[in-house]
C-alpha positions as CSV (number, residue, x, y, z in Angstrom):
1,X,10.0,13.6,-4.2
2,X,7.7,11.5,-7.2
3,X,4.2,10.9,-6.5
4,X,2.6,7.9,-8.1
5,X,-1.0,9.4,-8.3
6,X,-4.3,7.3,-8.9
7,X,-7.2,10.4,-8.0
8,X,-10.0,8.9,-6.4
9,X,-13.5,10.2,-6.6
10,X,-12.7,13.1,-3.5
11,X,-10.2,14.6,-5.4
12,X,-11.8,14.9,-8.5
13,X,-14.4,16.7,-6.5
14,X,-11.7,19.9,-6.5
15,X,-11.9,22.1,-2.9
16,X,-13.5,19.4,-0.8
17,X,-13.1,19.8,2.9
18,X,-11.4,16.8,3.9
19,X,-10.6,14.5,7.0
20,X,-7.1,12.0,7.0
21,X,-6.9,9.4,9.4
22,X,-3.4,7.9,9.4
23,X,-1.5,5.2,11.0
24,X,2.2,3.6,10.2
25,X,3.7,0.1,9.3
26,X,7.3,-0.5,9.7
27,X,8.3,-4.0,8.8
28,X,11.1,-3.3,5.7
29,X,10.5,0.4,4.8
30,X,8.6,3.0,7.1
31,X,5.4,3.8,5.8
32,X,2.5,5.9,7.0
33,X,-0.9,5.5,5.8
34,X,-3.3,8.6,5.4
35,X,-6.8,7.9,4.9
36,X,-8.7,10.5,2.7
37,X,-12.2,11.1,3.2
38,X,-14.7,14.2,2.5
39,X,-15.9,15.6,5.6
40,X,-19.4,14.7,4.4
41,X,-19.0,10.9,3.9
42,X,-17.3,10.5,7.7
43,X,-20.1,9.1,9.3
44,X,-21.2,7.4,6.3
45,X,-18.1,5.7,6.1
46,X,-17.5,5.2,9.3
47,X,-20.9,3.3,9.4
48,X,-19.8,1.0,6.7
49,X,-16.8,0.0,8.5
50,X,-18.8,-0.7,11.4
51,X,-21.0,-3.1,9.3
52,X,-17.5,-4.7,8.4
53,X,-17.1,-5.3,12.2
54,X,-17.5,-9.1,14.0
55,X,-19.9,-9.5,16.7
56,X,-18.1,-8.2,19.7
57,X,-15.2,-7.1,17.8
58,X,-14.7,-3.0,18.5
59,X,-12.2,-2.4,15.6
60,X,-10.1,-3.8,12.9
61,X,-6.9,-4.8,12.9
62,X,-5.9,-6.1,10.1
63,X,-2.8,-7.9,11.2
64,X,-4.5,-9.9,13.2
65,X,-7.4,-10.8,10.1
66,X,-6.8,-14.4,8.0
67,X,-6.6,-13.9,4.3
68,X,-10.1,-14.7,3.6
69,X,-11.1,-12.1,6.2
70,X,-8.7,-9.3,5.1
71,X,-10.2,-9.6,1.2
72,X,-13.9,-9.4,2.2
73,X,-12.6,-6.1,4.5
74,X,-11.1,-5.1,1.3
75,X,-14.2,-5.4,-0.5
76,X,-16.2,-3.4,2.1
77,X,-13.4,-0.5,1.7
78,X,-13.4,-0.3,-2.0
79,X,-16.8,0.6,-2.2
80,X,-16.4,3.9,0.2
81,X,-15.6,7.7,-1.6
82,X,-12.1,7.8,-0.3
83,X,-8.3,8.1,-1.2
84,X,-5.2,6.5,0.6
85,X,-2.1,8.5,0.3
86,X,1.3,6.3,1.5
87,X,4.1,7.8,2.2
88,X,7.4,5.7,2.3
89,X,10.5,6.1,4.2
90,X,13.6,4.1,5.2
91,X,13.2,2.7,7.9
92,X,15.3,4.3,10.6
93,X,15.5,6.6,13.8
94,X,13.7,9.6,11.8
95,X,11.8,7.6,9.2
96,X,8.5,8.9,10.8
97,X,9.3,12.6,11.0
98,X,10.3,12.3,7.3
99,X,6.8,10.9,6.7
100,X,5.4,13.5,8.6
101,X,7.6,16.2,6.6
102,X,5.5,15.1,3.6
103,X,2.4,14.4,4.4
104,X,1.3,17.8,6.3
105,X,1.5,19.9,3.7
106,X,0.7,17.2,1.2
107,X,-2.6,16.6,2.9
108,X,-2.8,20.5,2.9
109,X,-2.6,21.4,-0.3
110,X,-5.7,18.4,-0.7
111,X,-7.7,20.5,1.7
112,X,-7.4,18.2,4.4
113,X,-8.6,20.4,7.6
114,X,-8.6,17.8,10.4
115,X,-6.2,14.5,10.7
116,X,-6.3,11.9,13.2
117,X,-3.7,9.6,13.6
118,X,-3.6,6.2,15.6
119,X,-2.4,6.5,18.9
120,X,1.0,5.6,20.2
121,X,1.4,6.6,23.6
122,X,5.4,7.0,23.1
123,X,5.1,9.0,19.9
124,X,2.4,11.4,21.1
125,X,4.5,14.2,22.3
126,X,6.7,14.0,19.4
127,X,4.1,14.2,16.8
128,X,2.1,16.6,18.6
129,X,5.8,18.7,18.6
130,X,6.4,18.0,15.3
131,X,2.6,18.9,13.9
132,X,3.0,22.3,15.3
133,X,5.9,23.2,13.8
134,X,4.8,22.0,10.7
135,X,1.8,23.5,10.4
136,X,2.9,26.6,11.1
137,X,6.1,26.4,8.7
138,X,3.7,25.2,5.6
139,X,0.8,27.8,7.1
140,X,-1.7,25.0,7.2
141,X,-4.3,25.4,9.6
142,X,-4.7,21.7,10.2
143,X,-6.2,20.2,13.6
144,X,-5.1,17.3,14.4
145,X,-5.5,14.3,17.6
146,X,-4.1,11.3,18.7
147,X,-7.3,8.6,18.8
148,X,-6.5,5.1,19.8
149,X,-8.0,2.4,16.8
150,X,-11.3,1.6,18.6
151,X,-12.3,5.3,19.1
152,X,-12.3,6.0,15.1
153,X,-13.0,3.3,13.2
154,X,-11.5,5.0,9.8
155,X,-8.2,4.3,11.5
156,X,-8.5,0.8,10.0
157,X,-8.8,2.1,6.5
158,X,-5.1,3.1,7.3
159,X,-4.1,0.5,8.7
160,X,-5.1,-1.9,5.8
161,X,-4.0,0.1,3.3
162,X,-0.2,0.3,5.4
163,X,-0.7,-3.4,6.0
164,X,-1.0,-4.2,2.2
165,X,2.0,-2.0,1.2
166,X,4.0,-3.3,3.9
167,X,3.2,-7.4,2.6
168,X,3.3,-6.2,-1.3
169,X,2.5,-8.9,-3.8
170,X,-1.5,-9.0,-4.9
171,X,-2.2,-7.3,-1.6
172,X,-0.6,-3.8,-2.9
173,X,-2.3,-4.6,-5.8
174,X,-6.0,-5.2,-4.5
175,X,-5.6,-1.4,-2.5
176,X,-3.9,0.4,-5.8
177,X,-6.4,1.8,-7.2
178,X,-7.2,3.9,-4.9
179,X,-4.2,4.8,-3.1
180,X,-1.5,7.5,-4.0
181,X,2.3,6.4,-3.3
182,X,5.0,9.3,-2.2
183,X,8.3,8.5,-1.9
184,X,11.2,10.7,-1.5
């Protein structure tokens, strides 16, 4: 496995408690998108993603944002105290348990303690199978839930960040600095 690592300003902070929020992209390669934030900046964060929000509009998703939308969200995310790590799979029947095979005790070894990831009601089971085991195999104690986008708004850091990689070009470049790639 390489790592192409850019630390952002939480890691440089050394034993941090941290929170990952994480959600997927799969057009071309599988990739998963974990969100790195110190436990103390949550709210704060989570408040300036809020100010990124529409009238009437409960969450982000950037898919669905034109260009000129998705580079002003940009802006608002580059400005928060966090770290993106991607981690890249072929895409293919186990491409997201290979993704998950990384990133627990990738994210443990940060000092991630709590992850949320974007729910999918057909993945749930499996990931919350999957999480245990790997938890206990890498002896991370690790809690984690299954949150739907509108019910943590730092789930749109994710899925930017997953978006961006997945559409390449300047887009990978505008979220580089600050994100981390893994690949196997």
């Amino acid at each position: 496995m390489t790592v192409d690592h850019r630390p952002g300003p939480a890691e440089e902070v050394g034993q941090v408690t941290l929170h990952a929020f994480v959600d997927e992209s799969f057009a071309g390669d599988y990739i998963v998108a974990a969100a790195v934030v110190p436990a103390n900046d949550v709210n704060g964060a989570r408040a300036a993603v809020r100010r990124l929000l529409r009238p009437g509009q409960e969450r982000i998703h950037f898919k669905k944002e034109s260009d000129a939308r998705r580079a002003q969200i940009l802006t608002g995310l580059e400005a928060l105290d966090l770290t993106v790590r991607v981690y890249l799979a072929e895409n293919g029947r186990d491409a997201r348990s290979v993704c998950l095979e990384r990133m627990v005790p990738d994210l443990a070894t940060l000092g991630v303690t709590r992850l949320v990831l974007e729910r999918s009601d057909p993945l749930v089971d499996a990931d919350r199978r999957a999480l245990f085991e790997l938890t206990r195999k890498h002896a991370c104690d690790l809690e984690y839930r299954h949150l739907r986008a509108h019910e943590d708004l730092l789930l749109c850091v994710a899925d930017a960040v997953a978006w961006c990689y997945t559409k390449g070009g300047r887009w990978r470049d505008r979220v580089s600095a600050y994100s981390t790639v893994i690949r196997p």
